[in-house]
C-alpha positions in Angstrom: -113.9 -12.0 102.2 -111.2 -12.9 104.6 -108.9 -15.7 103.8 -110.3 -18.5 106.2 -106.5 -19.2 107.3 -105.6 -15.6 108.2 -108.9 -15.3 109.9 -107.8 -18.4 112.0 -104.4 -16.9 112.9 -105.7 -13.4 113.6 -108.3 -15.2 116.5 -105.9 -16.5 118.6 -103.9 -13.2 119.0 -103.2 -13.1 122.4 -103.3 -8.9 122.9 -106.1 -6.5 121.8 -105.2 -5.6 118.6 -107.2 -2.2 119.1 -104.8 -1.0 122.0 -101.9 -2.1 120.1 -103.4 0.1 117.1 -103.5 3.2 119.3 -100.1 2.7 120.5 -98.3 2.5 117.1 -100.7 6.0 116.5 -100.0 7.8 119.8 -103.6 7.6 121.2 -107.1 6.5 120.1 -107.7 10.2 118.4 -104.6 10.1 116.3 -106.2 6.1 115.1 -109.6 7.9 114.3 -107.6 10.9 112.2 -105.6 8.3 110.3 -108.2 6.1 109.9 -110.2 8.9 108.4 -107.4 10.2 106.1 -106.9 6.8 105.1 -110.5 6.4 103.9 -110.7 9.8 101.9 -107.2 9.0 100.0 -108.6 5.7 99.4 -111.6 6.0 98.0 -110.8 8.8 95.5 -110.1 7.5 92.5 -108.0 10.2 91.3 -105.5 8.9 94.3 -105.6 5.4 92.8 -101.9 3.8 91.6 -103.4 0.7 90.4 -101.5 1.0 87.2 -98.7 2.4 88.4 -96.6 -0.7 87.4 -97.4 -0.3 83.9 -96.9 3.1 83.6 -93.8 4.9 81.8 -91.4 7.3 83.7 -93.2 10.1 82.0 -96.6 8.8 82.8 -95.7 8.1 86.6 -94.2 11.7 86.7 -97.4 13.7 84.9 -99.9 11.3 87.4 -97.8 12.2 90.0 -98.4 15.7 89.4 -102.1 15.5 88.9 -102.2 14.2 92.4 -100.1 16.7 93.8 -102.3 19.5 92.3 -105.5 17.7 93.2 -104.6 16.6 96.9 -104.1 20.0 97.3 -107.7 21.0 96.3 -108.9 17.8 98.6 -106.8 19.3 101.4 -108.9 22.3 100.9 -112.3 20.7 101.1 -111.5 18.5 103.9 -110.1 21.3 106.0 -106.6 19.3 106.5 -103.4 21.3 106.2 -99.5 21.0 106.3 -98.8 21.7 109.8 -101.8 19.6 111.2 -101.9 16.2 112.5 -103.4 14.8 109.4 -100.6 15.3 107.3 -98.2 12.5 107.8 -101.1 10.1 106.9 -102.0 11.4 103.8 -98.1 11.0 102.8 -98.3 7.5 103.8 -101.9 6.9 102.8 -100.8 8.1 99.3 -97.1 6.2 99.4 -95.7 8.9 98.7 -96.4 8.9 95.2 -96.7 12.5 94.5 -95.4 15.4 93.2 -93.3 17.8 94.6 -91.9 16.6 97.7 -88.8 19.0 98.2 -90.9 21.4 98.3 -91.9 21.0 101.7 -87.7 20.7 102.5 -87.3 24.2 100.7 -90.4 25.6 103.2 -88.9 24.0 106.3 -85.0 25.2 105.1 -86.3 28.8 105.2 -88.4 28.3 108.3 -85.0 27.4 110.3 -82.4 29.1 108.5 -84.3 32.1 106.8 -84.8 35.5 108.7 -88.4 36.8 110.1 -88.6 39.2 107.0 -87.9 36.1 104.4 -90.3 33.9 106.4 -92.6 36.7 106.2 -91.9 36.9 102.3 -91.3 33.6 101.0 -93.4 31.1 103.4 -96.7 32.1 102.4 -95.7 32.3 98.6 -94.6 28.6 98.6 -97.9 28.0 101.4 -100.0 28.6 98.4 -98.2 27.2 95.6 -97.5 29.9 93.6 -94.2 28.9 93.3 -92.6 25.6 93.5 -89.5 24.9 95.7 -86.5 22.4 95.8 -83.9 21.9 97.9 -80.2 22.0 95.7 -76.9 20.6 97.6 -75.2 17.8 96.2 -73.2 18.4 93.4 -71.9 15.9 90.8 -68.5 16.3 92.6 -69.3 16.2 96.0 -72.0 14.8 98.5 -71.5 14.2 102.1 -68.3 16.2 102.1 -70.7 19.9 102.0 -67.3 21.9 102.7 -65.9 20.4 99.3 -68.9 21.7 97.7 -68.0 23.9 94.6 -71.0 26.0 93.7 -70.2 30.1 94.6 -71.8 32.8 95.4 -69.9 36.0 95.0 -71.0 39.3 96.6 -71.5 42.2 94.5 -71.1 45.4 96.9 -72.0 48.0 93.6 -74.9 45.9 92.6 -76.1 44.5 96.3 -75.9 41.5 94.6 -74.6 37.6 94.4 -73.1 36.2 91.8 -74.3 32.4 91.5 -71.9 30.0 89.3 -71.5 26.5 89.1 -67.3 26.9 87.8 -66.8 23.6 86.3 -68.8 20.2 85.5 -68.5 18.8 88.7 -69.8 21.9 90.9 -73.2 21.3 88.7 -76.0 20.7 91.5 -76.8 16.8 90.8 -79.9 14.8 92.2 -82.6 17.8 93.6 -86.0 16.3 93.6 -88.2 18.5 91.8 -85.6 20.6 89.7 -86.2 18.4 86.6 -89.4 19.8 85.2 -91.1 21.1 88.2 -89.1 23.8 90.8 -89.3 27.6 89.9 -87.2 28.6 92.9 -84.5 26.4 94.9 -82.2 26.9 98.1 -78.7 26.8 96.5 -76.1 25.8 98.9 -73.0 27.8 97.6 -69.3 28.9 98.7 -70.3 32.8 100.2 -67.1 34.9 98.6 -67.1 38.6 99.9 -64.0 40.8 98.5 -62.3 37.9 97.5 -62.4 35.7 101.1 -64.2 32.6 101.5 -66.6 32.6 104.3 -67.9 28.3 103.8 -71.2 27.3 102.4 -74.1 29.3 102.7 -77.8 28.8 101.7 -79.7 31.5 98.9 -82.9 31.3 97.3 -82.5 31.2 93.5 -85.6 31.6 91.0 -84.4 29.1 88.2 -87.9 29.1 86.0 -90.3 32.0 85.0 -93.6 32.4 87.1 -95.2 33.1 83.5 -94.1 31.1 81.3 -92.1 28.2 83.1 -89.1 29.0 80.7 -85.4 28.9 82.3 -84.2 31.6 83.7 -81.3 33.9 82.3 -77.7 31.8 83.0 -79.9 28.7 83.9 -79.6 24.8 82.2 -81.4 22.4 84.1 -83.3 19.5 83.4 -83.7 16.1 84.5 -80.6 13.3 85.0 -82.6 10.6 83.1 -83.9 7.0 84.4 -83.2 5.5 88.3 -83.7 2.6 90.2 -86.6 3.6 91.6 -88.6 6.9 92.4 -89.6 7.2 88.7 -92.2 9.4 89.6 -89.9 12.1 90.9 -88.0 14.6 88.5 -84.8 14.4 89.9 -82.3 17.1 88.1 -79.3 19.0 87.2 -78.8 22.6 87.7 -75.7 24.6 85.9 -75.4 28.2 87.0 -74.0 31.1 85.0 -73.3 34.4 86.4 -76.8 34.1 88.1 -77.3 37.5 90.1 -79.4 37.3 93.2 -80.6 40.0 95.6 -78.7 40.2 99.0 -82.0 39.6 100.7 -82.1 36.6 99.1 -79.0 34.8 101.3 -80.7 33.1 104.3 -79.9 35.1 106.9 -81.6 34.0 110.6 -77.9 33.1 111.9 -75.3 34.8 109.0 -75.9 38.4 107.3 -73.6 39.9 104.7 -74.1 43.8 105.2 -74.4 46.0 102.1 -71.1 47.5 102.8 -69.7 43.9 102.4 -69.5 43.0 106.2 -70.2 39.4 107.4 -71.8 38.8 110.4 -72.4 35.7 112.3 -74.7 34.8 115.1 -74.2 31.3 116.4 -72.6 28.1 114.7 -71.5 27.9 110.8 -73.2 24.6 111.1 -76.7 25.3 111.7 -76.3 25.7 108.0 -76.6 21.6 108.4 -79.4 21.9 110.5 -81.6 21.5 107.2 -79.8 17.7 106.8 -80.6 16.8 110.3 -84.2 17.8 109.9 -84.6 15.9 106.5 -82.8 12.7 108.1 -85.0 12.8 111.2 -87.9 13.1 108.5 -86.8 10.3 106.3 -87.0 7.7 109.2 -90.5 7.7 109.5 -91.4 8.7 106.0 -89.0 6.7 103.8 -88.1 4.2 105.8 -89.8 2.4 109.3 -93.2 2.5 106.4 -91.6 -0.1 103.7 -90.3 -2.1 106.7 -94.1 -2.2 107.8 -95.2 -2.8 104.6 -92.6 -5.7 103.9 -93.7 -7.5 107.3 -97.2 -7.3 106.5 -97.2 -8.2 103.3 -94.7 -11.5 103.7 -96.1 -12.6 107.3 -99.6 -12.3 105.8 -98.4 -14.2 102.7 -96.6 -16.8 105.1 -99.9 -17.3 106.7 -101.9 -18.2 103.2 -99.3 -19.7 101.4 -98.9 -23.4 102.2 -96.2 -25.4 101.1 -95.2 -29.1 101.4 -96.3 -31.4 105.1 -94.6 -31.1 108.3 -95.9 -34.6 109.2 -97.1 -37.6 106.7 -100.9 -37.4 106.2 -101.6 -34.2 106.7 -102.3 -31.2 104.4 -99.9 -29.1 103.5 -98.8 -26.4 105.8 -98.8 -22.6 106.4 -95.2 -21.8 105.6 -95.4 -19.3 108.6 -95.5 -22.7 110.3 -92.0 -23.8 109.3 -89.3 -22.5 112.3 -87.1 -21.1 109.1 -89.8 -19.0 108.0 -90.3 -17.2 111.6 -86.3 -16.8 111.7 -86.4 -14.8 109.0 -89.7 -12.6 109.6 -90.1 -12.1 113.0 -87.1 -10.3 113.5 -87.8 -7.8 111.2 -91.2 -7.3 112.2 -89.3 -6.7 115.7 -86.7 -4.5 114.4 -90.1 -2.6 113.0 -91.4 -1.9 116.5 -87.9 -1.4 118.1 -87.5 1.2 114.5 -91.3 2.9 115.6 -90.4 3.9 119.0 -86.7 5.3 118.7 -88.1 7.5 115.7 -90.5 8.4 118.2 -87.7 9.8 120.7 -85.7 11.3 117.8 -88.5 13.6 117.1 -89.1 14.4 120.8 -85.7 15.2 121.1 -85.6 17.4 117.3 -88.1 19.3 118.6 -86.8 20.6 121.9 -83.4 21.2 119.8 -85.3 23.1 117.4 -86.7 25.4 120.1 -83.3 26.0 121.5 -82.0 26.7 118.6 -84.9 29.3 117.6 -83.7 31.4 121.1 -80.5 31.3 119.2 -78.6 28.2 121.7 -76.9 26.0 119.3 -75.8 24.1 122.7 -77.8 20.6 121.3 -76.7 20.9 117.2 -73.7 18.2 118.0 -75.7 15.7 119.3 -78.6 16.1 117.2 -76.3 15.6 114.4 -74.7 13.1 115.7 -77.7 11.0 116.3 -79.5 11.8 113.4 -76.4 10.7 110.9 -76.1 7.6 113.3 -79.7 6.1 113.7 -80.1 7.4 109.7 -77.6 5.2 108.5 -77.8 2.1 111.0 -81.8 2.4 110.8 -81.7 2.4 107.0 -78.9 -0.7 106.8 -81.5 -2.6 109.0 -84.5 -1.4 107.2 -83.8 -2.1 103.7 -81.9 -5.7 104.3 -84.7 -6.7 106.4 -87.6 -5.8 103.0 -84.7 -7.8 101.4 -85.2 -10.9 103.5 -89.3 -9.9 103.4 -89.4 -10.6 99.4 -86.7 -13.4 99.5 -89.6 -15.0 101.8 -92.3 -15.5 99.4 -90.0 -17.1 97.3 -91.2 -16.3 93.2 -94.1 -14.6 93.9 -92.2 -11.6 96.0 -89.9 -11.5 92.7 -93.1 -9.9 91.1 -93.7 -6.7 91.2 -97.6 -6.9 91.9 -96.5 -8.0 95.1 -95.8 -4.8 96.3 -92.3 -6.0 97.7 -89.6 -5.1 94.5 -91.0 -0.9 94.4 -90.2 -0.9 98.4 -86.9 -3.0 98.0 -85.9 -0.3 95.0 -87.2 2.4 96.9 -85.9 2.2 100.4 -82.6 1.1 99.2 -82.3 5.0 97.9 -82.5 5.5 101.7 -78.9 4.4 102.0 -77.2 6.9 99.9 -79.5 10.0 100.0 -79.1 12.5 102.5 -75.8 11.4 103.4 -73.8 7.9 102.7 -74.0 5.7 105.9 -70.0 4.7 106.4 -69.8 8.6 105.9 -72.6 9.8 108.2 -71.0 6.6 111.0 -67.3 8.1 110.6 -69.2 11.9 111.5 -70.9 9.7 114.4 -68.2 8.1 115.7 -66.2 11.8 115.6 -68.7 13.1 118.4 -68.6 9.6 120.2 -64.5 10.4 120.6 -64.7 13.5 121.5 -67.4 12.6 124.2 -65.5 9.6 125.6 -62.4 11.9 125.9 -64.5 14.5 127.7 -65.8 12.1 129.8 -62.5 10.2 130.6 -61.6 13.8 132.0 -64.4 14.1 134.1 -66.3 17.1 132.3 -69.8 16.9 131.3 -71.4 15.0 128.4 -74.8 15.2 126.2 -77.2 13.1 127.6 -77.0 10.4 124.7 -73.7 9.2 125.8 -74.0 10.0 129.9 -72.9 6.3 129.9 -69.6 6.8 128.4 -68.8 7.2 132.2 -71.4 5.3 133.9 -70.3 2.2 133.1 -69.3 -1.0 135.2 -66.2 -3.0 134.5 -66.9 -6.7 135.4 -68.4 -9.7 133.9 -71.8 -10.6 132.1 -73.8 -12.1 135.0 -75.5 -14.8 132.8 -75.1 -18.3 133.0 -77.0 -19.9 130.4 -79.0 -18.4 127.0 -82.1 -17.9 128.9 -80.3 -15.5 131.2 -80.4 -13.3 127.9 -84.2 -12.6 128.1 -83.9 -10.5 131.3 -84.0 -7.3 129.7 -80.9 -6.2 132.5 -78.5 -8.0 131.2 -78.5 -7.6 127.7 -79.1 -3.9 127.9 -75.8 -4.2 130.1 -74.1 -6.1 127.8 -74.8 -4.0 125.0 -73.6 -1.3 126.9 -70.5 -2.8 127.7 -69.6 -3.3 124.0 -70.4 -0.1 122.8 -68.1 1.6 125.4 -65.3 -1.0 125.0 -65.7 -0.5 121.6 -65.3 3.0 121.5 -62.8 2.7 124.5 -60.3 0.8 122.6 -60.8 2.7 119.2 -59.8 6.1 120.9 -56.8 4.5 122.4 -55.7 2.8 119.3 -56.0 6.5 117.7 -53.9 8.2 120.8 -51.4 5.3 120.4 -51.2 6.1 116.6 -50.9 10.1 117.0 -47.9 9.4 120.1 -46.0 7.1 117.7 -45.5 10.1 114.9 -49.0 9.1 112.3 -50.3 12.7 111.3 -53.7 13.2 113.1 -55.4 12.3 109.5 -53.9 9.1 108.6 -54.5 7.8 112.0 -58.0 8.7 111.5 -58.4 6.4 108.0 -56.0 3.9 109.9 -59.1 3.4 112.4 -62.7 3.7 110.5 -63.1 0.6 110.5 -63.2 0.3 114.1 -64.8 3.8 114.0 -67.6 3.0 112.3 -68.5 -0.3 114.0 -68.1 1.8 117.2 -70.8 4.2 115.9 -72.9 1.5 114.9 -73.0 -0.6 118.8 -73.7 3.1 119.9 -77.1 3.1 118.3 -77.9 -0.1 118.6 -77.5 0.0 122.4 -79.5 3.1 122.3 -82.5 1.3 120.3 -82.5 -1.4 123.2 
């Protein structure tokens, strides 16, 4: 039965909570799908994570597994698949609490940056799980920074062959999601060396275990990097690579081709080689992050509702804690932030996937500002996100200190979001590079990408408002946010002119300035949220 006092509360909503619903879902049909998704998960008990909290990290990892291997056999019966519109449900229905979830980031890295023939070989292979994929970048020396990356791949022109080798301790491939216990093959970013020139990182699918035996491959040591924060059911791992000899179909090759003769050829821009990262950070918002934010909300307004706590006047009984003006200050800004969160994710997929058609007829004309905006709204969103479940458990005092509550495993969890996939000051400072660039371009009069049109719209004058209720017209604070981006990024690319004209190398003015820099990039997303 429903708790009498959040009964109460839910009667006097004053919107149909129905319409809302199919909002937030994008249409009554998409409700009914995850509402039926939601039911299956549920109510299979092999699904269940009611003991997850008293399971070990080898436990969490081997039920994690079982799942994976049985939702695919559920997947089956129910007639749902990876590309259909059930799919995103089932991730959240199950909390992502499964195995092998880089393996859909090795699919998707061939599908963009993998020729027709490797499509043709290697998607339906990983399609039906006959071998498991991962996804191996960061190395224990270097993250962000993918041009310091150390890992190399040297061509072989008497073999047709790479050469694979991680050269010293910190070129060993650190953090992959599955390359633990689980991945048999994995897309190896590596430094492409062809008769002894360097031609920048390049992408090459790697078989690292046997498809018979599971054993390590010849010039392979992997295995997993040992206890984390959170994600305990994940085998994150490390992979060391030793004269490792590849095919040379085996180098992605949609956009770059090394010929057998040694010849490189390039179609397009070296970095739709980061295409892979924008796609995972676009991904991440709505999988990884906008859902603990939701989660949090619920959870602690719900509590807020049911939990009462001393009298707000003499006599009477105790309150709702919701009640208490504190309590709202904290929540209902996050549980706004979570909306605000919902519907930009919505227009960063809309706008991925007409950049992701472009790029298919080979125009690379949108990579910059995808790029740009997903390294800025990953990191500012993520910021927001995992401070606000922060404030979420602070506000049930003890009881969101436990971690029955729910509210610890998505403060752990989300604040991962922060650091994977690119640190936040790192990804602002690659934000804030294109937001230069653009407001020079635009000072000059030449076109602009569509994000930052009003680098040169805007009005020099002063706010309008006269008092604080002049700051609920939507006008004006749109305008002022506006104005503070632009001055912002205004005065920052003048400071770093000023710097370069007085004699400071190019460089040093650059670290002279991210600070402003990255608070530039952050009022540039935030003024796009609004």
């Amino acid at each position: 039965s429903v708790n009498p006092d959040l009964a109460s509360e839910r009667q006097t909503a004053s919107f149909s909570v129905e319409k809302l619903t199919a909002l937030l879902d994008g249409g009554t049909e998409q409700t009914r799908i995850r509402r039926a998704v939601v039911e299956a998960i549920e109510s299979d008990p092999v699904f269940s994570r009611e003991n997850q909290y008293f399971q070990t990290q080898n436990e969490r990892y081997e039920a994690a597994v079982r799942k994976a291997v049985h939702l695919q056999k559920k997947m089956h019966e129910m007639g749902w698949t990876e590309n259909g519109p059930e799919y995103k449900y089932i991730y959240r229905a199950l909390s992502g609490d499964v195995a092998f979830l880089l393996h859909r980031v090795f699919m998707r890295s061939i599908s963009v940056l993998g020729s027709d023939k490797q499509i043709a070989q290697w998607i339906p292979l990983a399609t039906q799980h006959k071998l498991i994929g991962s996804y191996a970048q960061t190395e224990l020396g270097h993250g962000t920074y993918l041009q310091g990356l150390e890992t190399t791949a040297v061509f072989d022109t008497a073999t047709q062959e790479f050469i694979l080798n991680t050269p010293k301790i910190s070129a060993m491939k650190w953090w992959p999601g599955d390359m633990g216990r689980s991945a048999t093959h994995t897309v190896v970013f590596a430094q492409l060396y062809i008769h002894g020139k360097c031609y920048g990182i390049h992408p090459f699918i790697v078989q690292i275990r046997s498809l018979q035996d599971h054993s390590l491959c010849p010039g392979v040591i992997a295995g997993d990097i040992g206890p984390k924060m959170s994600f305990e059911h994940i085998d994150n791992g490390y992979l060391l690579l030793k004269n490792v000899r590849i095919p040379r179909e085996n180098m992605l090759s949609k956009f770059c081709e090394v010929r057998p003769d040694g010849t490189y050829v390039r179609q397009g821009s070296q970095k739709i080689n980061y295409f892979t990262m924008t796609t995972v950070r676009i991904s991440l918002i709505s999988d990884e992050v906008l859902t603990p934010l939701m989660k949090a909300c619920t959870i602690a307004i719900r509590y807020s509702v049911v939990r009462r706590q001393s009298k707000l006047k003499p006599g009477e009984q105790e309150a709702k804690i919701l009640d208490y003006q504190t309590q709202q200050e904290k929540l209902l800004p996050q549980l706004a932030a979570a909306y605000a969160f919902h519907f930009i994710n919505d227009y960063l997929q809309e706008l991925f996937n007409r950049g992701y058609r472009e790029i298919q007829r080979k125009n690379f004309d949108m990579l910059p500002e995808l790029h740009a905006l997903s390294s800025g709204f990953k990191a500012v969103i993520t910021q927001h996100c995992t401070a606000g479940v922060e404030i979420c458990l602070r506000a049930c005092g003890g009881h969101g200190y436990s971690l029955l509550s729910g509210l610890p495993s998505l403060y752990t969890k989300i604040l991962a979001s922060c650091i994977y996939e690119g640190e936040n000051t790192i990804l602002l400072l690659q934000t804030a590079r294109f937001l230069i660039k653009c407001f020079m371009a635009a000072d000059a009069g030449q076109p602009v990408p569509p994000s930052v049109t009003y680098l040169a719209a805007v009005k020099h004058g002063k706010c309008p408002a006269k008092n604080k209720l002049d700051f609920l017209s939507p006008d004006i604070y749109t305008e002022a946010y506006q104005h503070v981006a632009v001055r912002l990024t205004s005065s920052t690319a003048a400071k770093l002119q000023d710097l370069i004209q007085s004699g400071v190398k190019k460089h040093d003015a650059w670290n002279q300035c991210t600070v402003q820099l990255v608070q530039a990039a952050k009022v540039s997303k935030i003024y796009l949220l609004i």
